[in-house]
C-alpha positions in Angstrom: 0.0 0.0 0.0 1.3 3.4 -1.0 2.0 6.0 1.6 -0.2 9.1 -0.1 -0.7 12.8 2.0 0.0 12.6 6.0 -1.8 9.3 6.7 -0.1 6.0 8.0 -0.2 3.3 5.1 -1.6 0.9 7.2 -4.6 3.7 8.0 -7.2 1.7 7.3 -6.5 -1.6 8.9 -5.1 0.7 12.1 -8.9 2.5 12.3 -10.3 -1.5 12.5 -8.0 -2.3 15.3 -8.1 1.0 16.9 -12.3 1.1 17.3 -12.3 -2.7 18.1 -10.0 -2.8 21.0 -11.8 0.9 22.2 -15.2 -0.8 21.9 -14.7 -4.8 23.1 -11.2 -4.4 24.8 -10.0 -7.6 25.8 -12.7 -9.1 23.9 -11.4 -7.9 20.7 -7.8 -9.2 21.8 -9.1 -12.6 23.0 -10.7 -13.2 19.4 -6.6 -13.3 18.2 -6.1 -15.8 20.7 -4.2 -13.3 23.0 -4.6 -12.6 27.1 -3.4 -9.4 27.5 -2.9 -6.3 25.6 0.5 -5.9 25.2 1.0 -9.1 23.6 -1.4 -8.3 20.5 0.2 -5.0 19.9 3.7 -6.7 19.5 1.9 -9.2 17.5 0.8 -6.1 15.0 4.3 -5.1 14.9 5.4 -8.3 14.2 2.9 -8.1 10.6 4.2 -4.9 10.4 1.2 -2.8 10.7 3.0 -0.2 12.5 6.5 0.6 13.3 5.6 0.7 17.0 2.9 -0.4 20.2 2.5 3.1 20.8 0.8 3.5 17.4 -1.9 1.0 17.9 -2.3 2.3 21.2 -3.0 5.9 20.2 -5.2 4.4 17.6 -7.6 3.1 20.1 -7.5 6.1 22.4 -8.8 7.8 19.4 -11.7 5.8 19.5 -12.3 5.8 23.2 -14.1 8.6 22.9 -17.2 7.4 21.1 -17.8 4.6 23.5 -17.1 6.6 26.7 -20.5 6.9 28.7 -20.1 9.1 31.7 -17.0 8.0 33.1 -17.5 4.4 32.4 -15.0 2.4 30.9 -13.3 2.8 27.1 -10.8 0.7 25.8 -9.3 -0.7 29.3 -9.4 2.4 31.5 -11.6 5.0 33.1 -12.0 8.3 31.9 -13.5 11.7 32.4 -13.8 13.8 29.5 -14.1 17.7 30.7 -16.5 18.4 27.7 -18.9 15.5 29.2 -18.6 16.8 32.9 -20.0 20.3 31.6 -23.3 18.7 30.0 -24.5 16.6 33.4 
């Protein structure tokens, strides 16, 4: 896949992971026949998805967002978004 304007190459593929692991966390992981996190971001550096863990990781924390209800859980850990806490 060619690398075209300022997006990864693997974009595509990286959104998948990213809003799978944000919306069913170590269910999503589970369904690759891994246990824990860290283990299925080395495996997508291994395929060479991305260069490094901290990409995949980002990629879900973009995600988080959208499946973040009041403070509950999003991809693996508890968050307060400000712009929520004005709205209640």
């Amino acid at each position: 896949m060619k690398k075209t304007d300022n997006k990864h190459e693997n974009y595509e593929i990286l959104n998948l992971i990213g809003y799978g692991l944000s919306k069913f966390n170590n269910d999503f992981i589970a369904q690759f026949g891994f246990k824990t996190k860290t283990a299925f971001y080395n495996y997508c550096v291994g395929l060479g998805i991305c260069k490094t863990t901290g990409v995949v990781k980002n990629r879900m924390d973009l995600f988080d967002f959208f499946f973040l209800i009041m403070g509950e859980e999003a991809g693996g850990k508890k968050v307060t978004h400000t712009f929520i806490e004005k709205f209640k």
